[in-house]
N, C-alpha and C positions, 0 to 999 in steps of 0.2 A: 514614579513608581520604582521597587528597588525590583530589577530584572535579572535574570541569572539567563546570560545567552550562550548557547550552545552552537556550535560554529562550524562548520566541516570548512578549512580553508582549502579543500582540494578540488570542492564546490562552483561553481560558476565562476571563476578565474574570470573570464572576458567582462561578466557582466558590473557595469559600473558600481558602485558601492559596498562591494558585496566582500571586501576585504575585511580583516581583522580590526585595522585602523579607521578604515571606514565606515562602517558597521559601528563601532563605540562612538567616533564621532556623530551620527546621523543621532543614536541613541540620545547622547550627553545633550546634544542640541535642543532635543524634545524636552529635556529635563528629569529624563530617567537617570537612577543612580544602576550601573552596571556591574555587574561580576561577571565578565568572561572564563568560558572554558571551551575548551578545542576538542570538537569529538574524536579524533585521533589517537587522543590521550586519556591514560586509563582514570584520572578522575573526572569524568563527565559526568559519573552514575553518583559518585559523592556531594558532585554539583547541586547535584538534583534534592538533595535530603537537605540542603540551606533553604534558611528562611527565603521567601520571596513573593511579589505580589506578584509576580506574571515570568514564565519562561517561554524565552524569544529562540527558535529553532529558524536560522540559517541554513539551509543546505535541502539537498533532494529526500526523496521517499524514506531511503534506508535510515538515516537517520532521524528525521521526523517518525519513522513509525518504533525506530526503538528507545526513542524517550517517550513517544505517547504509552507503549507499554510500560514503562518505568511508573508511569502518571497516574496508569489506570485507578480510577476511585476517589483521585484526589481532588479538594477542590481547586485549587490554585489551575489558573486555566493555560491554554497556551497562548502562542500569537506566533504567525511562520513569516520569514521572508523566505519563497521560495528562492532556490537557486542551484536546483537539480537538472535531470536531464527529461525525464516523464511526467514529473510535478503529478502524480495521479490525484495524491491528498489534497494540494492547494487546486489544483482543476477543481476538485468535488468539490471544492468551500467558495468557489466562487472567486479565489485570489491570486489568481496569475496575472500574467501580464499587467502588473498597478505598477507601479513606482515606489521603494522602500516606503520615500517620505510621506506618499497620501497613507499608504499602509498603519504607518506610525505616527500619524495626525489622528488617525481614524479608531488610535484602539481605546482612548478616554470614553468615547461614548457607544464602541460598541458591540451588539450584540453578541453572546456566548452561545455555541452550538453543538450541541452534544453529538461524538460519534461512539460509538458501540467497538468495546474492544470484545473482541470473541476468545473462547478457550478452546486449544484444538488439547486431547487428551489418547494418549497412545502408550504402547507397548514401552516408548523409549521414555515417557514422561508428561509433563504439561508444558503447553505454550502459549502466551496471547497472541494473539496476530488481529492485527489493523486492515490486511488488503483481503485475503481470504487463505482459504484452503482447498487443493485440489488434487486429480487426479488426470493422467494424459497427457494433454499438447504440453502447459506449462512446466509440470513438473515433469515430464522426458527433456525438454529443451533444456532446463536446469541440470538433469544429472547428465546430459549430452555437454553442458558447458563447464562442467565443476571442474578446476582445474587447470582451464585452459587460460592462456595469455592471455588470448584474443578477445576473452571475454571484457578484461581490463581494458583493452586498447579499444573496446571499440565506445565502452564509457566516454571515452576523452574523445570522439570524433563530434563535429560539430552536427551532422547526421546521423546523430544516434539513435534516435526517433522511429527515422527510415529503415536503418540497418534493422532493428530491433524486430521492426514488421518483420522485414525480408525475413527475416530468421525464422520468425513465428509462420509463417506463410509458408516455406518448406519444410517447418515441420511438418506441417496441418499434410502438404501434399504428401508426404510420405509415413507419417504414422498407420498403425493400423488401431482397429477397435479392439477395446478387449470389455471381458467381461466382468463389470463393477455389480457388487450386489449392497446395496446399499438401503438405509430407512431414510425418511425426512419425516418428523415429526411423527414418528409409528406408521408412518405409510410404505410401501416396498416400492421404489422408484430403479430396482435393479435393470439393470439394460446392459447393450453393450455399446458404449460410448468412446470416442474420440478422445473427449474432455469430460469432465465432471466437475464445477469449480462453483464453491460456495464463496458468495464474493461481496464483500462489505461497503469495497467501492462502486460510484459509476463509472471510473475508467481505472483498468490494471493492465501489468506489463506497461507496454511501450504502445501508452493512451489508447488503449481499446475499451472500444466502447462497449464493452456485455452488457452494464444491468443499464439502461436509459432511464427507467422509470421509477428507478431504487429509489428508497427514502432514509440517508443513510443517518439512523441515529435512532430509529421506530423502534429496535427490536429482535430486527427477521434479519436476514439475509438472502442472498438471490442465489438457488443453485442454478448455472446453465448447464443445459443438458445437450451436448451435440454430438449426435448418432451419426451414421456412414449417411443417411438421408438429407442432413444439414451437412454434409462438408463442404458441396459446389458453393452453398449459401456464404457460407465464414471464408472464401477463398475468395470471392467476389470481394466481400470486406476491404479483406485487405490487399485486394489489388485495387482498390478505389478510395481508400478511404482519406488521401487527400483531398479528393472534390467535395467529401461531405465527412467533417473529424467526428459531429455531432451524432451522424444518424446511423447504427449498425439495423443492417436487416434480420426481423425479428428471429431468434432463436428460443426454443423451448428453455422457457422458466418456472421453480416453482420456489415460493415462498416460504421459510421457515424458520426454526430458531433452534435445531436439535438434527443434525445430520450425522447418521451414524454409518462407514462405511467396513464392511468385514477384507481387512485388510491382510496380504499374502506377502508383502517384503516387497511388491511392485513400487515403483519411483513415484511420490507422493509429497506436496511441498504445502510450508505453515508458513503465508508470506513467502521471504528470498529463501527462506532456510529449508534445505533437502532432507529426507526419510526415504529410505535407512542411512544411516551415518556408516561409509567405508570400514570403519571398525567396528561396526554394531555388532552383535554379539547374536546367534538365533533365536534369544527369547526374545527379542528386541523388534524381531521380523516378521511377526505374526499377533493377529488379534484385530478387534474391535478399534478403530480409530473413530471417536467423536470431538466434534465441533460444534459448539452451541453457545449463542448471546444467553447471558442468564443477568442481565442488566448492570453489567460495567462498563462503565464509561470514560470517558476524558473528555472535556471541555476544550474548544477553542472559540480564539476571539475572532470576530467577521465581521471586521469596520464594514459598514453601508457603504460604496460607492460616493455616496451624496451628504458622508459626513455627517449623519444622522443615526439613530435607532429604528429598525424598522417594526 
């Protein structure tokens, strides 16, 4: 196949193959004809507009979710070797922890899996985003982090996972609720919440497990909804949630594909990316923020396990 891989070399450094030289040899081996590009560099999005029968995305979340938005609608499918720090996308597909080369044995025969890129729409403009859109814990803890070193440094710690929790965890303990008035699909779901986070994957941030029972590719999306009543619930989480990465204790969900929240300039995130932008401007800061699946997609490939079609 003639592949166009997209590469973040700043990416899982430790983990074996997962180099530049690597990576094209594992390729070449298979018998794929390759075109490298380094997402570091500003032609990756040019990359993408060449001919190709399959692009091969190396590296974590950020990356794979902003060539999946590049992708959105096309058919040309993708294929990940993960080699990030949360892997949220290759968790949901089933493809972590493989080994490159079963990965790249496995993509002749198979199956394609649609996920649903969503459109989040606001005062400042439109976005696709792949992980969700939210309001509260996530996106306080992002505009609590924008900026800082430490956010970088803590990317590169081999425990990033952990830290990620801890962080998430005091936020949780120290946020307050405010009041979200919002629709989901013409219904009034306004409260006053913690979080609010419509959410495309089953695992975001730093692998939490919100939607369990999500179906991700159907459609809908998961709002979780957690009020001052579920906070001891979500703090348990994640002060446990290495004895069980699988199982989050349930929290109020509701199902949809059209969430509209009346939005005041409050800290608000589309995926990694913050609202309001530090120079946004006052018309920028208020209004109607919606988010709704209206059936775009991208395709990835999900070799079987057992080297079959299932």
């Amino acid at each position: 196949m003639r592949i166009t891989l997209i590469h973040n070399p700043g990416a899982g450094a430790s983990r074996r193959g997962s180099s530049e030289a690597e990576l094209k040899k594992l390729l070449r081996r298979a018998g794929h004809r390759v075109r490298y590009q380094s997402s570091k560099e500003k032609g990756w999005r040019k990359a993408l507009r060449k001919r190709a029968d399959l692009v091969v995305v190396s590296s974590g979340d950020g990356t794979i979710a902003r060539v999946a938005r590049r992708m959105a609608g096309r058919e040309t499918p993708i294929a990940l070797l993960p080699a990030g720090t949360a892997n949220n996308i290759a968790r949901t597909l089933g493809q972590l922890e493989r080994p490159y080369e079963e990965l790249i044995a496995g993509w002749e025969t198979a199956r394609q899996r649609r996920l649903d890129v969503g459109t989040a729409m606001g005062p400042w403009g439109e976005r696709h985003f792949l992980e969700g859109v939210g309001v509260g814990v996530f996106a306080d803890l992002l505009a609590r982090s924008e900026g800082k070193k430490s956010s970088k440094a803590i990317k590169k710690r081999k425990n990033a996972v952990e830290l990620g929790m801890q962080r998430v965890r005091e936020e949780v303990e120290r946020c307050e609720p405010m009041d979200i008035v919002a629709r989901l699909d013409g219904e009034d779901i306004s409260g006053r919440y913690l979080m609010m986070e419509a959410v495309n994957l089953r695992y975001v941030g730093p692998n939490l497990h919100l939607a369990p029972d999500s179906t991700p590719g159907d459609g809908q999306f998961d709002v979780i909804l957690v009020s001052e009543a579920e906070r001891s619930r979500l703090l348990y989480y994640l002060q446990h949630w290495q004895e069980d990465r699988e199982r989050l204790a349930v929290l109020p969900t509701r199902r949809g594909s059209r969430l509209q929240i009346e939005w005041t300039g409050f800290a608000l995130h589309v995926d990694d990316r913050l609202q309001p932008k530090p120079d946004a401007k006052p018309r920028e800061m208020a209004g109607v923020v919606e988010a709704r699946i209206d059936g775009t997609g991208v395709r990835f490939l999900v070799p079987d396990s057992r080297g079959r079609r299932d």
